[in-house]
N, C-alpha and C positions, 0 to 999 in steps of 0.2 A: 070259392074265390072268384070274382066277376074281374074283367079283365078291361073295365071299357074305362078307364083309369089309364088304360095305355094305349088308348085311341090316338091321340096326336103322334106317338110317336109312326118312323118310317117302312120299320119291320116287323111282320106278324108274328104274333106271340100266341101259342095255342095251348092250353091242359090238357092235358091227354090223363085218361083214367084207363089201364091196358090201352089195349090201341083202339078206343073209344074215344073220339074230340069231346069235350066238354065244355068247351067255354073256345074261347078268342075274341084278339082286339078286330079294329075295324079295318084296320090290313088287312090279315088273316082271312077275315070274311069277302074283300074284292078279291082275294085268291082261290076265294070260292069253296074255304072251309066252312063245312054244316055242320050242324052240332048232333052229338048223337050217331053221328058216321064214322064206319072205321074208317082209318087212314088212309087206305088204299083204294077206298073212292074217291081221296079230295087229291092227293099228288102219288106220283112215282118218281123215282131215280134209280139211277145204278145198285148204289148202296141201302137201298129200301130194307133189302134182308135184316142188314148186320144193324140198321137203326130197329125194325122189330127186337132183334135178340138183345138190344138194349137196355127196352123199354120191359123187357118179358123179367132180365135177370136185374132189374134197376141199376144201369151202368148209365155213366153219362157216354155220352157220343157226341163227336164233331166231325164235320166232311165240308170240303167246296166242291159243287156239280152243275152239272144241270138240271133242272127241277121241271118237269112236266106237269101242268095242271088240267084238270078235266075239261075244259074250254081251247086245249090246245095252244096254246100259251107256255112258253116255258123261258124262264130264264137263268144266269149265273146264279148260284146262291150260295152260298156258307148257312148249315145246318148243325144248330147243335141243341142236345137234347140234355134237359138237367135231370138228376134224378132224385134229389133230394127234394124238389120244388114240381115234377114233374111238366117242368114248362118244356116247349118245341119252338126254338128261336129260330125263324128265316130270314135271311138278309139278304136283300138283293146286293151282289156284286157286277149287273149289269154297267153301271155306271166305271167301275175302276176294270172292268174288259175293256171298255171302250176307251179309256183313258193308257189302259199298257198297248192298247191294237194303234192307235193314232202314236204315241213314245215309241213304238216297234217300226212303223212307216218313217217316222223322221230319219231315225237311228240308220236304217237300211238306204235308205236315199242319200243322207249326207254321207256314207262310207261307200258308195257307187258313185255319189259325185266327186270324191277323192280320188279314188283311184287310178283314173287318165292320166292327171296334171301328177300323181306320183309316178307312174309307169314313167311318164316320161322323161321325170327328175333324173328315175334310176337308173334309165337308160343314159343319160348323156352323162353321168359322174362314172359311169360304168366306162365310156368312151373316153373320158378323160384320163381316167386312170392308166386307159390301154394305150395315151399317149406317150413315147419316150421323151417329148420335150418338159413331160410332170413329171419326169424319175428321180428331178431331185429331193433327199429326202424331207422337207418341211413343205413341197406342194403334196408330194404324194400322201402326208404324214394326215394333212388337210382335207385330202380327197378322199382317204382311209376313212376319217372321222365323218365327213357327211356320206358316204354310203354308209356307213354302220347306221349312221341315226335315221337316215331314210328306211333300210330296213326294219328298224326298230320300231319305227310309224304305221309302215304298212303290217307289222304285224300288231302293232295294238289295233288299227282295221279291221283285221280278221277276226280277230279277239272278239272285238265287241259287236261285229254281222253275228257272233255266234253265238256268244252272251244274250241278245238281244232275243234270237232265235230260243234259245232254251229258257229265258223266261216267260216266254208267248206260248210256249209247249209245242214248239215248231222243232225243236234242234232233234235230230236223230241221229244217232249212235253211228260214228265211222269207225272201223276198229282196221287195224293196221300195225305189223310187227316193228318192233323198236327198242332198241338200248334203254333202257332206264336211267342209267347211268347218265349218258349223254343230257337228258331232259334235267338230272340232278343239276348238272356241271351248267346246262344253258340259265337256269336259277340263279345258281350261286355266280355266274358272270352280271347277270341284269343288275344283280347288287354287291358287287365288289367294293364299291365306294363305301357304301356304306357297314360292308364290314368292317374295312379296314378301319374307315373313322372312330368306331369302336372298339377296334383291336381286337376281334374274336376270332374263335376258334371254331370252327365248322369242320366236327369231326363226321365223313360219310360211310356208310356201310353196305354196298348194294351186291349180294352173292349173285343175285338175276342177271343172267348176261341179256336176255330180250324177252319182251312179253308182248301177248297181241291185246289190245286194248285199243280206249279210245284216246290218244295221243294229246290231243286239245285237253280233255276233264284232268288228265293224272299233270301237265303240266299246270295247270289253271289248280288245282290242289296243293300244289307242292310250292309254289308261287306263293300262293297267300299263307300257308301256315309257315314256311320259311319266312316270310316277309312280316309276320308277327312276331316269330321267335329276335328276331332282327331287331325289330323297333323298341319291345321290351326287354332285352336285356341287356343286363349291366353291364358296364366298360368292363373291357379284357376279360369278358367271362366264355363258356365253352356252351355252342349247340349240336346238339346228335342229329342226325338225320339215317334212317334205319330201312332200307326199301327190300322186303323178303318176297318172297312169292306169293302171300297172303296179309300183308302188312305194309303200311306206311307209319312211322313214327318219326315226329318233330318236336326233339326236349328240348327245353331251355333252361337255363336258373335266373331269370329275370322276373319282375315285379310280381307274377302267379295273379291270381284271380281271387275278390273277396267272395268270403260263401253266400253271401246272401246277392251277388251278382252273377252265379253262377247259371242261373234257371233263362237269366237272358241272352245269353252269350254267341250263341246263333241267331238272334233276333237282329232283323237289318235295321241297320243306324247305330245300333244299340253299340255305345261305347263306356266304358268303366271311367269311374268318376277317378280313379288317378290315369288313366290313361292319358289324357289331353296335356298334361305334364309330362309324359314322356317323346311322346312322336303324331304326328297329323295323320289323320284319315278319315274315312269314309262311314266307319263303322257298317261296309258291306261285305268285306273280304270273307270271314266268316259264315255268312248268311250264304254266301255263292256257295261257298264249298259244301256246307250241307245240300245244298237244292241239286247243285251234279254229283252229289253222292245218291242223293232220294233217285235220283233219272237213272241212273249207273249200277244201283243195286249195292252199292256198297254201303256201311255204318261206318260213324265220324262218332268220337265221345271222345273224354278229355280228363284229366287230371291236374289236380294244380293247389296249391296252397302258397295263400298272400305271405308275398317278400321270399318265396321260397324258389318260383317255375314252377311251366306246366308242360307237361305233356300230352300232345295230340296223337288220335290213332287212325289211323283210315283202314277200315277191313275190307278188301278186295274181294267180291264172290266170285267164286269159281267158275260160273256163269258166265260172266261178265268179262271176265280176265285169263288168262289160259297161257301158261307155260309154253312158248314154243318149242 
C-alpha cells in the first residue's frame, strides 16, 4: 500500500510492519521517517513502550505528547496507531498549544485586571453596610444583595484563574480539610431559584462529617452534575444527592440520555439533541468534570435511560481523598 496519495494532506501517516516503517506520506518523511527503520530511530516519547506493546499484541493506541525526532526537533502531538490498517497517525497539536497558551494569557490578565476595581467594590459596600445610618431594612436589604453578588463575582474569578490553569495543565492539587456538607448546601443555595421554579425536591445524604481533598474539584463536580440534574428534570420531580467516603452520586428522573448519544456525553460542546428544548448551556459542564476527575484520580460513569433519568457517580480514590 503506497501512501503518497496522502501527501497533500497535514499529518504523517506511516505502515509500520512489526516496528519496521514501511512506507509514509511526505510529512512523515520531513519528520524524518526512513523506510525500513525501526521506530526507535525515527521518534521517541514518553509513551514509546506501551505504543510497542500495541503494535506487538495488534491493539489500537492513542496518546497526546510530546514527540522527539532525531533532528532534535520536537513537538505537541496526538498519536494513534490502528491496528486493523496498521497505520501510525501523527498530528501536530503545536498549533492548538499555542492557541489554549495565548486563551490561558487573556483569561489570567482579564481576572488580575478585575480584581482591584472589585477589592475595592467590596470594600466600600462592606463599609456601607457597617453604617447605622443603612440599618434601615430595604437599604440594608440592598447592600445585602450587592455584596452577595459581588462575592459571587469574585468567585466566578477564581473559578475560572483555575479552570484556566488546569486546562493548560498548570493547576496543582491544593488539598485542604472541609465539610462536604457545607460545599453540598454552598450548591444547592447558587441554585435555589431554580429549584424552586421547578418545585423540586433535593433529597441530600452525606454521613462524611470532613474530608481532606481538593476543595475547588469536589465543589466544581458537584456544581455541574447538580446543575444538570436541575436543568433536566421534570417539574416537581425528586433529585438524590449521595456523598460517602468513597462516592459521589447525582440522580434524577428527568429526560435520561438516548443510547446512541451516550458514547458522547463527556465530549466538550457536545449537547443531546433534546436537550436545547429543555435548558441553555455550554455543553462544557460535563467535559470539566471528567478532565478534574482524570487530574484528581478519580472515575466519573453514568447511568441513564431516555425519558426515565440518570445517574452520575464520581469514585473518590483513596489517594487522593482521605477521611479525616
Amino acid at each position: 500500500m503506497k501512501l503518497n496519495a496522502l501527501d497533500a494532506i497535514r499529518d504523517g501517516v506511516v505502515r509500520m510492519e512489526h516496528m519496521t516503517v514501511k512506507d509514509f506520506n511526505q510529512r512523515a518523511s520531513e519528520m524524518g521517517f526512513k523506510r525500513d527503520h525501526d521506530i526507535f530511530t525515527c521518534i521517541s516519547f514518553d509513551e514509546i513502550d506501551q505504543l510497542t506493546r500495541s503494535i506487538i499484541l495488534s491493539q489500537d493506541f492513542e496518546t497526546k505528547t510530546n514527540l522527539y525526532f532525531l533532528n532534535d526537533v520536537s513537538q505537541h502531538s496526538k498519536i494513534m496507531y490502528n491496528a486493523q490498517t496498521k497505520l501510525l497517525f501523527i498530528i501536530d497539536l503545536s498549533e492548538e498549544e499555542h492557541l489554549k497558551k495565548v486563551k490561558s494569557d487573556v483569561v489570567m490578565s482579564i481576572s488580575h485586571e478585575l480584581r482591584t476595581p472589585l477589592s475595592v467594590a467590596l470594600g466600600n459596600v462592606q463599609m456601607l453596610k457597617d453604617f447605622s445610618t443603612f440599618k434601615d431594612p430595604d437599604s440594608e436589604g440592598m447592600i445585602n444583595k450587592t455584596l452577595k453578588s459581588l462575592n459571587k463575582l469574585e468567585k466566578i474569578i477564581s473559578q475560572l484563574s483555575l479552570l484556566t490553569q488546569a486546562e493548560f495543565g498548570s493547576y496543582s492539587l491544593r488539598y485542604e480539610i472541609f465539610e462536604p456538607i457545607k460545599v453540598i448546601e454552598e450548591v444547592l443555595s447558587d441554585y435555589q431559584k431554580k429549584i424552586d421554579a421547578k418545585n423540586l425536591q433535593v433529597n441530600v445524604n452525606c454521613p462524611v462529617e470532613t474530608i481532606k481533598a481538593d476543595r475547588f474539584i469536589i465543589y466544581t463536580i458537584l456544581r455541574n452534575l447538580i446543575s444538570n440534574a436541575i436543568k433536566y428534570s421534570h417539574v416537581d420531580s425528586i433529585i438524590e444527592c449521595n456523598f460517602t467516603e468513597n462516592l459521589i452520586t447525582v440522580k434524577d428522573t428527568g429526560i435520561g440520555i438516548r443510547e446512541e448519544e451516550r458514547i458522547r456525553v463527556f465530549e466538550r460542546f457536545f449537547r443531546g439533541a433534546e436537550s436545547f428544548k429543555h435548558a441553555q448551556g455550554s455543553g462544557l459542564g460535563l467535559s470539566l468534570v471528567k478532565y478534574l476527575c482524570e487530574i484528581s484520580g478519580y472515575k466519573v460513569w453514568f447511568e441513564s435511560k431516555w425519558l426515565i433519568g440518570s445517574t452520575f457517580y464520581v469514585q473518590l480514590s483513596n489517594n487522593h481523598l482521605q477521611k479525616s
